[in-house]
ZAMARGU-4260 file (C-alpha; in steps of 0.2 Angstrom, whole numbers, plus 5000, padded with zeros to 4 digits):
<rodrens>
0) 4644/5117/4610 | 4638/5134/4609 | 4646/5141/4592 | 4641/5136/4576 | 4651/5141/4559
5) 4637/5146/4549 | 4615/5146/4551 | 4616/5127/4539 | 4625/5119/4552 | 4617/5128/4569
10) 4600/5120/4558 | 4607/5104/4555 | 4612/5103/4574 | 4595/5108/4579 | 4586/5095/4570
15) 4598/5081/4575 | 4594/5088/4595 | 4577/5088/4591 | 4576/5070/4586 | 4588/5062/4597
20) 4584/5075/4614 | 4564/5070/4613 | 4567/5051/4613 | 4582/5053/4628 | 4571/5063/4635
25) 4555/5055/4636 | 4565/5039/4646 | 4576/5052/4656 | 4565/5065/4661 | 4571/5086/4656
30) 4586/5084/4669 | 4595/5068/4665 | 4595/5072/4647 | 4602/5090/4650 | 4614/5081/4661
35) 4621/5067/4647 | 4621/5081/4635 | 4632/5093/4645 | 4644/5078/4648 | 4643/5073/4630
40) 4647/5089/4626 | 4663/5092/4635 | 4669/5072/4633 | 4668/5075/4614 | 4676/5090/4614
45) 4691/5085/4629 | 4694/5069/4615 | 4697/5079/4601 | 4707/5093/4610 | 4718/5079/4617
50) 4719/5069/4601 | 4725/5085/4591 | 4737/5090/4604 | 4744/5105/4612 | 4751/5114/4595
55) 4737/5111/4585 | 4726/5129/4579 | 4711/5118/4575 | 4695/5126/4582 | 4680/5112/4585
60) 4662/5122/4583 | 4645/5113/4586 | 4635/5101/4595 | 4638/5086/4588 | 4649/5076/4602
65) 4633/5082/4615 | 4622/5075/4600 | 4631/5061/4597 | 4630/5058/4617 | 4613/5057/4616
70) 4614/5046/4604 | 4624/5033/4612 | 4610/5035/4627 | 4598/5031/4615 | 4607/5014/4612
75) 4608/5012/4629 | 4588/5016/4633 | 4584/5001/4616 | 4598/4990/4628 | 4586/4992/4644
80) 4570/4988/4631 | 4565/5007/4634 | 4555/5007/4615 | 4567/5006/4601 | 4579/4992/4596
85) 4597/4993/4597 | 4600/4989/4580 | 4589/5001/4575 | 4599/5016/4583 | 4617/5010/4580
90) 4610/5010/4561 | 4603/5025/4563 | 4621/5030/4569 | 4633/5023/4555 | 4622/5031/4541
95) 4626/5047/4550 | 4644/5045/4552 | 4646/5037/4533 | 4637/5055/4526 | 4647/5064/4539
100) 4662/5057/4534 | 4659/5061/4517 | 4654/5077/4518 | 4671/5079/4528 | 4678/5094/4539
105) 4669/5084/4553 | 4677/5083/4569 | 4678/5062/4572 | 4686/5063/4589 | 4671/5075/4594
110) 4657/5062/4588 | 4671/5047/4596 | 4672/5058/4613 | 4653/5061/4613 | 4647/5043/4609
115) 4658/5036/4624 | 4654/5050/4637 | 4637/5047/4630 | 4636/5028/4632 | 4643/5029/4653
120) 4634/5043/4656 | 4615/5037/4647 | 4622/5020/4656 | 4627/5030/4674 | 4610/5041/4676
125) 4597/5034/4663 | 4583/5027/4668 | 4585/5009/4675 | 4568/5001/4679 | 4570/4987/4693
130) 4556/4976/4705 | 4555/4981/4720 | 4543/4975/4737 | 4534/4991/4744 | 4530/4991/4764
135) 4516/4981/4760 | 4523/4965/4752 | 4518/4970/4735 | 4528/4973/4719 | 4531/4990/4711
140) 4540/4996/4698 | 4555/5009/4701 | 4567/5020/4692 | 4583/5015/4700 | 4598/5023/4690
145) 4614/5016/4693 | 4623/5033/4700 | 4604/5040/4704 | 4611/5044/4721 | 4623/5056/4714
150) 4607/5068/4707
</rodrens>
C-alpha cells in the first residue's frame, strides 16, 4: 500500500484517495475511514497473494485494493441514503475497472480483495444512523455502527 512503481501512478493513486477518502470520510469521521482503508488494503492485497499462489514472483505495488475499499464503502454510505446513489458509485466503479483493465498490468485480485474487505468493513464500522428515545421520552438521532462497540 506504501510503494508505488513510478511518480504517474503514486499520482493517479492520490487523486483516486482524494476523491473517494473525502466522501468516506465525511459519513465516517477521520478514524473509521483510516480504519476501512487499512483493511481494504491488506484484504486486497491477502486476495491476490493467495490467488497467485505460493510460487509466484509477482510483486503487487500501490493503493488501489485500500482505494477500491473505500470505494465499496461509498456504495455502502449511498445504500444507508448517506448523499449519493448506489448506482451512481457502482457506475463510477465499472468505468474504472473497464479503463483499468485496458490499460492492463493491473492487479484484479487486489481491486477484488479491496472491494469486498471494503463493502464488510464500510458495512461493520460506517456510519449507521438509527432512532433512538433519550431519557426524556424524546427522539434523537444516533450513529449506531453495527461493530461500533469494537472502536
Amino acid at each position: 500500500m506504501f510503494l508505488h512503481s513510478n511518480v504517474e501512478h503514486l499520482l493517479s493513486n492520490l487523486c483516486a484517495l482524494y476523491n473517494h477518502g473525502c466522501h468516506v470520510e465525511e459519513g465516517h469521521g477521520w478514524w473509521r475511514t483510516l480504519l476501512v482503508y487499512v483493511l481494504s488494503g491488506i484484504g486486497g492485497n491477502f486476495l491476490a497473494a493467495y490467488m497467485e499462489g505460493p510460487a509466484s514472483n509477482i510483486v503487487a505495488v500501490g493503493a488501489s485494493g485500500a482505494i477500491c475499499g473505500l470505494e465499496a464503502a461509498r456504495v455502502v454510505d449511498a445504500v444507508r441514503h448517506l448523499g449519493a446513489r448506489p448506482e451512481e458509485v457502482l457506475r463510477d466503479i465499472v468505468i474504472r475497472e473497464v479503463l483499468n483493465k485496458r490499460l492492463g498490468n493491473i492487479d484484479v485480485h487486489g481491486h477484488v480483495g479491496g472491494y469486498l474487505t471494503g463493502f464488510v468493513a464500510g458495512a461493520a464500522f460506517g456510519r449507521r444512523l438509527v432512532l433512538e428515545r433519550d431519557a426524556k421520552g424524546g427522539l434523537r438521532v444516533v450513529d449506531r455502527p453495527l461493530l461500533g462497540f469494537l472502536l
